[in-house]
Steps between C-alpha positions, in 0.01 A plus 500: 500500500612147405672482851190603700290223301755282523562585895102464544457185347740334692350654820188367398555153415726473902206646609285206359733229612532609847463192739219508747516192704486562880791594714439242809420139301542243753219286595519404836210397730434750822461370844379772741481462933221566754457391795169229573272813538589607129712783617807582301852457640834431491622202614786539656677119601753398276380284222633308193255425199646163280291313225488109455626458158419123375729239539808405743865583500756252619767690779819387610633559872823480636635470874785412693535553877637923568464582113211714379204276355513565109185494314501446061248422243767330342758239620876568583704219542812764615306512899419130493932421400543761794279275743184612520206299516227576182151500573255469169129676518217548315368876611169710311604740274431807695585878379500837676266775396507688808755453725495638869274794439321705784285781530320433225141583372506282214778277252506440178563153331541402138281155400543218315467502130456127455301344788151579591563526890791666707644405826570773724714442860465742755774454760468765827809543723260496811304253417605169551284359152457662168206545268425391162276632231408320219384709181329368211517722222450504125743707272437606137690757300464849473592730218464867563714643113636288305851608551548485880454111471241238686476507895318223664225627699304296825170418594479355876263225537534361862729595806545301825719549792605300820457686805851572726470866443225560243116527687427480116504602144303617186530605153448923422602511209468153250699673208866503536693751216736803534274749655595441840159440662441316800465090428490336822404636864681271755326541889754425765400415849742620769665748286858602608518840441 
């Protein structure tokens, strides 16, 4: 009897402590296609997605006539003692989120944690320009139990785009969390499907 108390007590007190934070806890902000006539599709040309970060980086470049140009975000003095010329530049500090995607009905991209507005670049492999989005957004932390920690949660206050591909765009959906929903609705003119 001491064993089946002892056995059901400890059953019950797991039971208690079980964890019930979600599965799927990545906030990331949803952008979702139609075409100028609000009609859903998939757009499918080629595209990379990078964000501005703040800031410059400084790149060094190295040539020398029938060698392969060399390209380092830090300098080498071994290429320049083997004759090649260095070039010094100051380039944005771009990064990927989407790289060469296509037949796609929507992307997902995490946003900034620190700064109120995010740059988004849109670059098209048929089109000669690219777009970019600017987001201005507010985040504030979200706890849903105690123990499955702080996520920071978005509200979307403004959104503006340039106009290579996009006819235009609008905010669905003004709260960005885990739940998946649709944020953004992006309206491409001359869709490539």
């Amino acid at each position: 009897m001491k064993k089946l108390l002892c056995i059901l007590s400890l059953t019950t007190l797991l039971a208690c402590s079980s964890n019930n934070c979600p599965l799927e806890s990545i906030v990331l902000c949803n952008y979702y296609f139609y075409d100028q006539n609000g009609v859903a599709i998939k757009y499918g040309d080629p595209f990379t997605v990078s964000t501005l970060l703040p800031g410059h980086k400084t790149i060094y470049t190295y040539r020398k006539l029938g060698n392969q140009t060399m390209t380092f975000d830090e300098r080498d003095s071994a290429y320049i003692n083997a004759g090649y010329s260095e070039t010094v530049s100051t380039v944005r500090k771009d990064t990927v989120l989407v790289n060469k995607a296509s037949d796609r009905s929507f992307i997902q991209v995490p946003m900034s944690y620190f700064n109120k507005a995010d740059t988004l670049i849109f670059d098209y492999s048929s089109i000669s320009g690219n777009d970019t989005i600017i987001i201005e957004h507010e985040g504030f932390a979200h706890v849903e139990l105690p123990e499955c920690g702080t996520h920071v949660y978005h509200h979307l206050r403004s959104i503006r785009a340039t106009d290579a591909a996009i006819d235009h765009i609008e905010i669905k959906n003004p709260l960005v969390d885990y739940e998946g929903n649709e944020n953004i609705r992006i309206y491409f003119n001359g869709v490539v499907e």
